[in-house]
C-alpha atoms as an extended CHARMM CRD file, in Angstrom:
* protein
*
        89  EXT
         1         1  UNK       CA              0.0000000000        0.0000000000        0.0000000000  PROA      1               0.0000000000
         2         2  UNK       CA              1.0200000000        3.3570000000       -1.1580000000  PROA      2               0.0000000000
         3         3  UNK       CA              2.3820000000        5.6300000000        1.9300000000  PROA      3               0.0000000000
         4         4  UNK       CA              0.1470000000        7.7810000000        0.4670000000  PROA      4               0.0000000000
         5         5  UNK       CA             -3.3690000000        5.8330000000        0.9840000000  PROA      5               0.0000000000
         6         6  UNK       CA             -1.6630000000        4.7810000000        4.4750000000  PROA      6               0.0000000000
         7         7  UNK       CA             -1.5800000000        8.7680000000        5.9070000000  PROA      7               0.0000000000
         8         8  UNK       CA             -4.9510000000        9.3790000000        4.4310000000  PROA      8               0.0000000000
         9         9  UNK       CA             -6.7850000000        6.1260000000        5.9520000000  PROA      9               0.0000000000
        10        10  UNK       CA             -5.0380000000        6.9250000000        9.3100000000  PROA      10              0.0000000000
        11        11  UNK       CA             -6.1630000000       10.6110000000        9.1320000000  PROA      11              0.0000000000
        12        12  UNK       CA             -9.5960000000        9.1580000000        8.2250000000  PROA      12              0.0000000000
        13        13  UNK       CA             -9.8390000000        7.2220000000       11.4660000000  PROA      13              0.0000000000
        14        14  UNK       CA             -8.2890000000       10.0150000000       13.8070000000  PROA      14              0.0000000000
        15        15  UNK       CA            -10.9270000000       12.3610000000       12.4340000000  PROA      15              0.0000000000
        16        16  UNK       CA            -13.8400000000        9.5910000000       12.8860000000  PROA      16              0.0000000000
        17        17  UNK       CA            -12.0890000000        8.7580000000       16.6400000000  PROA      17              0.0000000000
        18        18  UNK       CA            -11.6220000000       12.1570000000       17.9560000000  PROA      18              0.0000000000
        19        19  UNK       CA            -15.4410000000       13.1400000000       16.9540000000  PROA      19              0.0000000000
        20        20  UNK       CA            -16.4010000000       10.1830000000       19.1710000000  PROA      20              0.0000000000
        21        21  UNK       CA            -14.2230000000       11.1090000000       21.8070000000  PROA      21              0.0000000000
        22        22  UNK       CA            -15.8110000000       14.1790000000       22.0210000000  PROA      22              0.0000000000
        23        23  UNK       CA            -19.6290000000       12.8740000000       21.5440000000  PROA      23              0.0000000000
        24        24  UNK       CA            -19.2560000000       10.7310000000       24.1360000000  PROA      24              0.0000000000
        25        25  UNK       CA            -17.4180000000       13.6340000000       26.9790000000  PROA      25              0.0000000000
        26        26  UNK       CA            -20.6110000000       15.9080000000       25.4300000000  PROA      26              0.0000000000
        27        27  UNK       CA            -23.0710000000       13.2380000000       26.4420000000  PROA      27              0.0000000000
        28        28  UNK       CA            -21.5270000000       12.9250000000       29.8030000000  PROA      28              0.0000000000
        29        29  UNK       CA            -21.6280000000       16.1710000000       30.6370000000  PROA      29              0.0000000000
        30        30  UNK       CA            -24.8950000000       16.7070000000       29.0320000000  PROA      30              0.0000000000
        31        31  UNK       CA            -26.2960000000       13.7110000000       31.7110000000  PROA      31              0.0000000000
        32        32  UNK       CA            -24.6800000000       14.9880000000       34.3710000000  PROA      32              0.0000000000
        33        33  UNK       CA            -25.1280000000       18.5360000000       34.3550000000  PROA      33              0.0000000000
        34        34  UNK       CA            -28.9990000000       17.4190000000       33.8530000000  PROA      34              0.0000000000
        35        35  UNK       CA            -29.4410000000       18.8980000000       30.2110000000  PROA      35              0.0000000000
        36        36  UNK       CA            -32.6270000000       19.4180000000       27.7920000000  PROA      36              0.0000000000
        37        37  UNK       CA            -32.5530000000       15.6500000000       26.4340000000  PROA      37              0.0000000000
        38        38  UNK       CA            -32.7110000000       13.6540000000       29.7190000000  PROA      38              0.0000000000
        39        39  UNK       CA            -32.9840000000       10.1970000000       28.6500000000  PROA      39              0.0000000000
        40        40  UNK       CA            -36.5720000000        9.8440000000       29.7810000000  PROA      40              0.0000000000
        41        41  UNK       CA            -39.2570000000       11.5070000000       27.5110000000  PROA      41              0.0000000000
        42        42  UNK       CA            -41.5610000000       13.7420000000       29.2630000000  PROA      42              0.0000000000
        43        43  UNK       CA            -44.9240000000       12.1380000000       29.1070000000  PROA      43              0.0000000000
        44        44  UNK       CA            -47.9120000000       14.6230000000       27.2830000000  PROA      44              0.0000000000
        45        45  UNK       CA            -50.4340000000       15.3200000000       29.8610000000  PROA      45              0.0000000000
        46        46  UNK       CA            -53.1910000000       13.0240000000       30.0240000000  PROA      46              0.0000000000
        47        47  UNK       CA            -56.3850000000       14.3020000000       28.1750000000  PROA      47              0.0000000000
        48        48  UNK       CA            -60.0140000000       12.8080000000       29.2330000000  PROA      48              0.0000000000
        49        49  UNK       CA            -62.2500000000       11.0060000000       26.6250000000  PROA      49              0.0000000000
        50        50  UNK       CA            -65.6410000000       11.8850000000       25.9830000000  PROA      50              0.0000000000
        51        51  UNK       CA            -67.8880000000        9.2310000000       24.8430000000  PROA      51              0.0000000000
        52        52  UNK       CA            -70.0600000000        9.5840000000       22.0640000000  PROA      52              0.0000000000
        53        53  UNK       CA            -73.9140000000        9.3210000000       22.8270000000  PROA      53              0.0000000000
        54        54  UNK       CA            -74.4590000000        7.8810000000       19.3580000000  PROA      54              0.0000000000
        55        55  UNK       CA            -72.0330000000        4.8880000000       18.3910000000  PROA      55              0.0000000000
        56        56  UNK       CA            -70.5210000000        4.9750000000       21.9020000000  PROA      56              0.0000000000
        57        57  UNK       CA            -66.7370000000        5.8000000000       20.3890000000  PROA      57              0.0000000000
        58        58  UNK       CA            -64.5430000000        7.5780000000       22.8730000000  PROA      58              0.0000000000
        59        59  UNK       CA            -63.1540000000       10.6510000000       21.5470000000  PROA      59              0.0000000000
        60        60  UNK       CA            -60.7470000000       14.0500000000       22.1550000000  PROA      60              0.0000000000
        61        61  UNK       CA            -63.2710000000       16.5160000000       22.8990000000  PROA      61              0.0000000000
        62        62  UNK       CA            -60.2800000000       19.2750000000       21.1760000000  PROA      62              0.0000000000
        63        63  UNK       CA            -61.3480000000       17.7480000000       17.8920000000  PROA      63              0.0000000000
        64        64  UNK       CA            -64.5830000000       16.4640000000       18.1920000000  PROA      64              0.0000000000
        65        65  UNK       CA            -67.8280000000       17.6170000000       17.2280000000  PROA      65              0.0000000000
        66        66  UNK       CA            -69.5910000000       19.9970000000       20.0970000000  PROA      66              0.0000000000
        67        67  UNK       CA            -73.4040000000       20.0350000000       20.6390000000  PROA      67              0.0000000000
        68        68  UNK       CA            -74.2830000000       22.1500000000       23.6700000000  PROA      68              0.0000000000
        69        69  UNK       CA            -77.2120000000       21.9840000000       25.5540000000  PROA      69              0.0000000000
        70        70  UNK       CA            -77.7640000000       24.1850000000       27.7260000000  PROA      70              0.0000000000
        71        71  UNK       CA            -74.8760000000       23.7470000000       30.9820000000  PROA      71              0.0000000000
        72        72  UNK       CA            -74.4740000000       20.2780000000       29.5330000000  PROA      72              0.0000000000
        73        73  UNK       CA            -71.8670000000       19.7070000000       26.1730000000  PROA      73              0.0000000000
        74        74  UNK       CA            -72.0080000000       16.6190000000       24.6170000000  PROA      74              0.0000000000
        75        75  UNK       CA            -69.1010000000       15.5690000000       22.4080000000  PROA      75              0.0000000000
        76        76  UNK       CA            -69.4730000000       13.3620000000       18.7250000000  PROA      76              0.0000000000
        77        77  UNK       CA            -66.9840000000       11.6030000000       16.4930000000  PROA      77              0.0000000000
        78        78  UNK       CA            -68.9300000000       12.6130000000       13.0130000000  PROA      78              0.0000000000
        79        79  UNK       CA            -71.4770000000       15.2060000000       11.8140000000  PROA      79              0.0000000000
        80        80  UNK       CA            -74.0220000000       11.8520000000       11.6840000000  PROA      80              0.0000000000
        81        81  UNK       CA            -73.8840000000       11.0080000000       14.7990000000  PROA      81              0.0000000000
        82        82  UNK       CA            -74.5320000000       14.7570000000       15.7630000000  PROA      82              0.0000000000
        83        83  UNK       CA            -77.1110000000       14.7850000000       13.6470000000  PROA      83              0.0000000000
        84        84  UNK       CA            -79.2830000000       11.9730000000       14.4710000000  PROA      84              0.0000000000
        85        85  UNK       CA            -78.9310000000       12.6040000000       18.6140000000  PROA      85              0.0000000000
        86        86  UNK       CA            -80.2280000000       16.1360000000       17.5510000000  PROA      86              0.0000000000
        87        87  UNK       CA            -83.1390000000       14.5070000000       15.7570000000  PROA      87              0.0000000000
        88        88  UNK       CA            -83.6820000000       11.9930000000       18.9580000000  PROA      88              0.0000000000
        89        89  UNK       CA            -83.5520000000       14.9520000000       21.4820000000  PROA      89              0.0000000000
């Protein structure tokens, strides 16, 4: 092998080494200076499911259909099911 090839494969590997060196110090400090990325996820906040009078599917009353009655809100998964409990009531 050319002396050549040699010094540039060597310089290859130094470069790939040293940036793992220093990935792995980062992530040690990172862990124990308590950093953004712990390594657990934060959990979303748990959201209550409404249940839907109609077909009895549970859904996220942020994106479900609304019909309010008076003090009382009642939450649907589709524009069919709101429609027929407004047809029933």
């Amino acid at each position: 092998m050319s002396v050549l090839v040699r010094t540039l494969l060597f310089f290859i590997l130094g470069v790939f080494l040293v940036r793992a060196v220093l990935r792995l110090v980062g992530g040690i400090v990172q862990g124990a200076s308590g950093g953004a990325q712990s390594a657990r996820p934060t959990q979303p906040a748990a959201v209550k499911m409404m249940r839907d009078p109609v077909c009895g599917t549970y859904v996220v009353p942020g994106k479900a259909l609304e019909l309010a009655r008076g003090r009382e809100t009642v939450y649907f998964c589709s524009e069919k099911c709101r429609e027929q409990y407004y047809q029933k009531s």
